[in-house]
C-alpha positions in Angstrom: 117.5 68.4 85.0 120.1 69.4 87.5 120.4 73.3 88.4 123.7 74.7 87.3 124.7 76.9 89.7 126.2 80.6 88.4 129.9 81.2 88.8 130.9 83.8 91.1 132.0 87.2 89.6 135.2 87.4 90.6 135.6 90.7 92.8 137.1 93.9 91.0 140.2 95.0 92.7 138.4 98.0 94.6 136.4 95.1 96.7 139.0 92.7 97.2 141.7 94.8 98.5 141.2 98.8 99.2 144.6 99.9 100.6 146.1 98.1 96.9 143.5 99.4 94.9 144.3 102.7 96.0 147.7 102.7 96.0 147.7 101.3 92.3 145.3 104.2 91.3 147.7 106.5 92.6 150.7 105.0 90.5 148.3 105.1 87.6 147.1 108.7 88.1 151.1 109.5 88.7 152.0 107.9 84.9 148.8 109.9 83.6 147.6 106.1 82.5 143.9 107.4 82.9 142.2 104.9 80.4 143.5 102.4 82.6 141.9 103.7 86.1 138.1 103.0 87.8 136.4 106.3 87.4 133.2 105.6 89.1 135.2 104.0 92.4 137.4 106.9 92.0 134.9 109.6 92.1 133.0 107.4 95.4 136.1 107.3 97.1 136.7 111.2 96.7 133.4 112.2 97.6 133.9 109.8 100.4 136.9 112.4 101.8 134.9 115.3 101.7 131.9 113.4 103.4 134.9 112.4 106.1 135.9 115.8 107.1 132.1 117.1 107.6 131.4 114.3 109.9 134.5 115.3 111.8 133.9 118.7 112.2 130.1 117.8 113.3 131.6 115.4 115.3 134.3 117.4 117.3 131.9 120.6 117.3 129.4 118.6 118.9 132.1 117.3 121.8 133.0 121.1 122.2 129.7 122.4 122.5 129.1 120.0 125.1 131.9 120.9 127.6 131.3 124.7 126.6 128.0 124.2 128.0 128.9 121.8 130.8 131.6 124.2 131.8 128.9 127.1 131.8 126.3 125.5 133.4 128.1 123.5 135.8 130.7 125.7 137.2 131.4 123.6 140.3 132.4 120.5 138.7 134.5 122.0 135.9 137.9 119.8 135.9 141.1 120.3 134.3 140.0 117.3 131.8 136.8 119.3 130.6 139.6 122.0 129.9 141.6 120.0 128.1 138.9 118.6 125.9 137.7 121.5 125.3 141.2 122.9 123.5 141.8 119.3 122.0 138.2 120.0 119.9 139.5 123.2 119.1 143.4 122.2 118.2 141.7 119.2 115.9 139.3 121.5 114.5 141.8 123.8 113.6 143.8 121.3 112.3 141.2 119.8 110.0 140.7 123.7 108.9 144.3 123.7 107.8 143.9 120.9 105.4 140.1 122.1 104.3 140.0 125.6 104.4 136.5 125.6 102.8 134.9 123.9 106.1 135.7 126.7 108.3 132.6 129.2 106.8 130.7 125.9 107.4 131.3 126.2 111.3 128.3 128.2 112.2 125.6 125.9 110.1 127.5 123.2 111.5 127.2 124.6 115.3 123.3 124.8 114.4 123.5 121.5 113.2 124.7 120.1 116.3 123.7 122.0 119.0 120.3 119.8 119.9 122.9 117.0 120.6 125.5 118.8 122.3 122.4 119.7 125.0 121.5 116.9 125.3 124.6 114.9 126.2 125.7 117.5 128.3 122.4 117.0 130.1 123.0 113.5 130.7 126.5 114.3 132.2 125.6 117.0 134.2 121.9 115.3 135.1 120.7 118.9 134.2 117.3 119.0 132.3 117.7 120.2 128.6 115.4 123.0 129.6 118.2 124.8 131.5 120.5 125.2 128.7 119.3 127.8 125.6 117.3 126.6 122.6 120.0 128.0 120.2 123.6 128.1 120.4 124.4 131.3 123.1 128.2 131.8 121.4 129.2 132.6 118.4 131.6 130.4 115.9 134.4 132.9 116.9 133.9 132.4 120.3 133.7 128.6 120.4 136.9 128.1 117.9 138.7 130.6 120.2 141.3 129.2 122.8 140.8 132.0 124.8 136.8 131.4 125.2 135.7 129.8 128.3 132.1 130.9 129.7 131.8 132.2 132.9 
C-alpha cells in the first residue's frame, strides 16, 4: 500500500514574512481588533525587545571596559581611535538609556557581568597577561558612563 505523504502546514503569517506580520499587527492593535491578533507571537516578539536592549548594553559595556582598561594599562599606545571608542560606547549607551530608562540601575550588575570578558580581550590586544589587570571592575558605573572619565 503506497505511503501518503502529509501535506505541508502552510506557514502562519509570523514565519513566512516578519516585517508584514508585524506591520499588520500594528494596524490591528491601532483599530483595537485584538480578537483578531497572535498573542503568543506577540508576547515573543516583545520579550524579544527587551532581551535586545540587555544584550546591547552587555555588549557596548563590554567594548568600553575594554579600552578603559587598555587605555589604563597601556598608556603608551593609547590612540585617538581608543578615545573615540571609548565615547562612542558611552554616547550609544546613553542613547539606549534614553529609550530604556529602567537599564541604566542595571549598569553596575551589568559591568560585573562583563568584566571577565572585557580582561580578557583587552589582554589579547594589549598581549598583557589577565593577571595584570584587577579581578573586579576598579571604576565605578559613574565613572565608566562619564565622558569626562579616562584613567590615568
Amino acid at each position: 500500500m503506497p505511503v501518503k505523504s502529509a501535506k505541508p502546514v502552510p506557514a502562519t503569517p509570523y514565519e513566512q514574512d516578519l516585517a508584514l506580520w508585524a506591520v499588520e499587527t500594528a494596524r490591528l492593535l491601532r483599530e483595537r481588533r485584538f480578537e483578531e491578533i497572535d498573542i503568543e507571537n506577540l508576547a515573543e516578539e516583545v520579550e524579544a525587545l527587551a532581551r535586545s536592549d540587555k544584550r546591547e548594553l552587555l555588549s557596548r559595556l563590554t567594548v568600553l571596559l575594554q579600552h578603559l582598561l587598555k587605555w589604563k594599562w597601556q598608556p603608551e599606545n593609547r590612540s585617538s581611535s581608543w578615545g573615540l571608542t571609548i565615547r562612542t560606547q558611552r554616547d550609544e549607551l546613553g542613547h539606549l538609556f534614553q529609550q530604556s530608562p529602567s537599564l541604566r540601575p542595571a549598569v553596575p550588575k551589568a559591568i560585573a557581568e562583563v568584566y571577565v570578558s572585557a580582561v580578557a580581550r583587552a589582554g589579547i590586544e594589549t598581549g598583557l597577561p589577565a593577571e595584570v589587570f584587577p579581578e573586579e571592575c576598579p571604576w565605578s558605573a559613574e565613572q565608566i558612563l562619564s565622558v569626562a572619565f579616562f584613567p590615568d
